[in-house]
DRENTORPA-363403 format. One line per 5 residues: their letters; for each residue x, y, z of C-alpha. Coordinates in Angstrom, 1 decimal. Each point is the difference from the previous one (the first is absolute). Layout:
<sites>
a = X Y Z  ...
</sites>
This chain:
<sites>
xxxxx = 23.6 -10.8 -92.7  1.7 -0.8 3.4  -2.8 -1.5 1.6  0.1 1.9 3.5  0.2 -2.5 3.3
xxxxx = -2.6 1.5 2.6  1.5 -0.7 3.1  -2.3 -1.1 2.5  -0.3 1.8 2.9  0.1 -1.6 3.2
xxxxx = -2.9 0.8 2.4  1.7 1.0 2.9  -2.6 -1.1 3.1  0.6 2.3 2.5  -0.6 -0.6 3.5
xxxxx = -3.4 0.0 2.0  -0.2 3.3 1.6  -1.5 -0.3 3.5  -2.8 2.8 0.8  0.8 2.1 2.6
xxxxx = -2.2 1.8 1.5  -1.4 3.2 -0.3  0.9 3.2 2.0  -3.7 0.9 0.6  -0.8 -3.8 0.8
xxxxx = 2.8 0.3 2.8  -1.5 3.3 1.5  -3.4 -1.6 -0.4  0.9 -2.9 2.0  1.8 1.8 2.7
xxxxx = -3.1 2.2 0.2  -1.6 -2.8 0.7  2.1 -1.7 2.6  0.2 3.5 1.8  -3.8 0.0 0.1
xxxxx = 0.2 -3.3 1.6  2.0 1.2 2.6  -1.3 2.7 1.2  -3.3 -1.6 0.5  1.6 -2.9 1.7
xxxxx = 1.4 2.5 2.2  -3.8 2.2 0.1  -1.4 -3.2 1.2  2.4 -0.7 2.2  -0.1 3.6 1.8
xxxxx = -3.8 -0.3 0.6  0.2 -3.5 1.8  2.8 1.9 2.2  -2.1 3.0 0.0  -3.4 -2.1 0.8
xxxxx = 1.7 -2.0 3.0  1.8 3.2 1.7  -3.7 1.6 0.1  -1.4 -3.1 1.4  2.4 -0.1 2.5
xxxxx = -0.3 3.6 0.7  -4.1 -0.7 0.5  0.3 -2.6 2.0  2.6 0.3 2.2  0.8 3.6 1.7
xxxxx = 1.9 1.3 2.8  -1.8 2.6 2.5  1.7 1.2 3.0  2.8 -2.7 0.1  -2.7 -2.9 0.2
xxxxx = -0.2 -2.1 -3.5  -4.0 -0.8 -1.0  -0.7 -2.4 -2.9  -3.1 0.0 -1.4  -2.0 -3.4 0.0
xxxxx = -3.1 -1.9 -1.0  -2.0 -2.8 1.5  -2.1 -2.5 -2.4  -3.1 2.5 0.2  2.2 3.5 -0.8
xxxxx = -0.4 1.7 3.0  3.4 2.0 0.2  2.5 0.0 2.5  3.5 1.6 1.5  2.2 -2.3 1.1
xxxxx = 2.8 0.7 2.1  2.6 -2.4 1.8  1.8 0.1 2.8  3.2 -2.5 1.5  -0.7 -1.9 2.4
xxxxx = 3.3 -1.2 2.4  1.3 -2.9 2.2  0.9 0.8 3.0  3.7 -0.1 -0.6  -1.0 2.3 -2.7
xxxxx = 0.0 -2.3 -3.3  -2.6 0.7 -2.8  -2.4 -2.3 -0.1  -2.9 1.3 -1.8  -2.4 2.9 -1.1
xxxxx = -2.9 1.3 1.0  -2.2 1.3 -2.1  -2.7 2.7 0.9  -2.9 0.7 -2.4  -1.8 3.8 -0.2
xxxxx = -3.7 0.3 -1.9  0.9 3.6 -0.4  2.8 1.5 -2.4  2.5 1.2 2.8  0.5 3.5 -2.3
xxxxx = -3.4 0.8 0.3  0.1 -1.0 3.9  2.8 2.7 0.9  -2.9 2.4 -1.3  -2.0 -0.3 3.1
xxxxx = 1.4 2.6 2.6  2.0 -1.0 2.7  0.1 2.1 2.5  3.1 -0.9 2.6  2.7 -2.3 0.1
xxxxx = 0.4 -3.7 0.1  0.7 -1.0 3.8  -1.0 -3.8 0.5  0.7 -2.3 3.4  -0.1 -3.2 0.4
xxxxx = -3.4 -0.2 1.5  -2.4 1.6 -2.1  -3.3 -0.1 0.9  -3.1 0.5 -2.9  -3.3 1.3 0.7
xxxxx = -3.1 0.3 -2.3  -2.4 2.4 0.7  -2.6 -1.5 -2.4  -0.2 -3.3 -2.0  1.4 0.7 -3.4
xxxxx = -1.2 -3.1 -2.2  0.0 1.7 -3.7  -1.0 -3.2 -1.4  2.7 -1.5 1.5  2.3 2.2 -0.2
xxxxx = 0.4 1.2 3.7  1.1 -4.1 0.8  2.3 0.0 -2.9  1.8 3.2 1.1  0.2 -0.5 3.6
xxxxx = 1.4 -3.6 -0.3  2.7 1.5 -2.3  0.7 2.7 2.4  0.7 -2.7 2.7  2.2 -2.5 -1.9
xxxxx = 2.2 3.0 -1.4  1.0 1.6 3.8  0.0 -3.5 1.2  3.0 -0.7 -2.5  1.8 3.0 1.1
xxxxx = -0.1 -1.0 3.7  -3.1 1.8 1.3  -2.4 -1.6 2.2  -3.9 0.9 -1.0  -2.4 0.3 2.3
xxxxx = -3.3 1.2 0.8  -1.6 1.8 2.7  -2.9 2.5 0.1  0.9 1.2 3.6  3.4 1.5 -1.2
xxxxx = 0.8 3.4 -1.2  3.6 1.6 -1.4  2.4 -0.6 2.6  1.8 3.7 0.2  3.3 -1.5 1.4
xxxxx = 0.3 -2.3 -3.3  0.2 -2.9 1.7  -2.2 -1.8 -3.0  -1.4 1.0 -3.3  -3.7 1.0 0.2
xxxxx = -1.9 -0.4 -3.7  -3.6 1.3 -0.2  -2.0 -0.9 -3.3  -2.7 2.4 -0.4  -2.6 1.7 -2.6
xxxxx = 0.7 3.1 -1.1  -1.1 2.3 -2.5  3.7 -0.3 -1.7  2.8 -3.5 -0.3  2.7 1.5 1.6
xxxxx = 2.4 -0.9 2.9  1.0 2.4 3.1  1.8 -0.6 3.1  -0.8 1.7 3.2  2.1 -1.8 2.4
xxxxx = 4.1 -1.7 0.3  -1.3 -2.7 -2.1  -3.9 0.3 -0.4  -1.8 0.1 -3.2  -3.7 0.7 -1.4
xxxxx = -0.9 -1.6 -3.1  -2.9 1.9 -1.8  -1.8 -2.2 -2.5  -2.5 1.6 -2.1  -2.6 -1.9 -2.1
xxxxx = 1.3 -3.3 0.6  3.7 0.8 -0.8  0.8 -2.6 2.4  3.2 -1.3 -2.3  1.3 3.5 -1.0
xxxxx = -0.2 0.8 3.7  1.8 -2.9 1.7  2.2 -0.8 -3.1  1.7 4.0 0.3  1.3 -1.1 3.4
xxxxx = 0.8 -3.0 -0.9  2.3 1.6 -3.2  1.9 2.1 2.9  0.2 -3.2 1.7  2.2 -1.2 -3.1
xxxxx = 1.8 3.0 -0.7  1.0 0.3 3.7  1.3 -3.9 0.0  1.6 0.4 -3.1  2.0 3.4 1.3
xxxx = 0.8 -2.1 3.1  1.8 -2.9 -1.8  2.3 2.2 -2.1  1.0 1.3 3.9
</sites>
């Protein structure tokens, strides 16, 4: 019998297949870096979000006068504003900032009862001592130094009355049953203070004082 030759059969190696990978582990993974994104971007919108509504707080714009809102080391809150100062061939040289205890959009509340007509000589009267724990000093001193900046000269005299030909502005601080401002002459003006509103009262004229300059340097 024929012996039968087995013929060996070559193992053929076939090459290394290289995994690739799955269509669900792509999606996964773009889910993922999607995800990643978008929060990147979430977090990135509330830090924009966060700084425009701090701005917005503390900085605002009333009546064409810019306030920012400040602090001193003990908290007590204040409304800065600034104003340029000029050489006298009309360089910028500085600012000059101004500094209200009371929010100025709350201060256009009290009633105003006239229009703003101021000289160069004004002339400020109290018709009683309005300390308010300290108050009354802190209000009248920033009354002066504000119209002393925009050119008026302060003075006091308790023989004077509202000059009917205009010739200089006549302020009378008073108590009243109501903060409120009127005019009854060219340019004279009661001041009402009730219950030691000493700031509300002098710091609403002094507000009119700033929108007035402000109008008169965009002229």
């Amino acid at each position: 019998m024929a012996e039968k030759k087995e013929k060996k059969k070559e193992k053929r190696e076939e090459p290394a297949q290289t995994e690739t990978p799955k269509e669900n582990q792509i999606e996964r993974e773009s889910r993922q870096l999607r995800n990643i994104l978008i929060g990147i971007g979430a977090i990135a919108l509330v830090f924009i979000i966060a700084e425009v509504w701090f701005n917005l707080s503390v900085n605002f714009k009333y009546e064409g006068v810019r306030f920012e809102i400040t602090k001193d080391e003990g908290g007590l809150i204040f409304y800065k504003t600034a104003f340029p100062v000029y050489s006298s061939n009309g360089t910028h040289v500085a600012d000059y900032n101004f500094y209200l205890r009371k929010d100025p959009r709350k201060l256009k509340e009290i009633p105003w009862n006239g229009s703003y007509i101021l000289m160069k000589d004004v002339i400020v009267n109290m018709t009683k001592e309005f300390n308010c724990d300290g108050d009354g000093i802190i209000a009248i001193a920033n009354f002066v130094n504000v119209h002393k900046f925009f050119g008026a000269e302060i003075m006091k005299d308790e023989n004077a009355s509202c000059d009917s030909t205009g010739a200089y502005s006549f302020i009378s601080i008073e108590e009243g049953n109501e903060t409120r401002i009127e005019q009854f002459g060219p340019s004279c003006y009661r001041i009402y203070i009730k219950d030691c509103e000493i700031l509300e009262g002098t710091e609403r004229f002094i507000l009119e004082t700033f929108t007035a300059a402000k109008e008169n340097m965009k002229n």
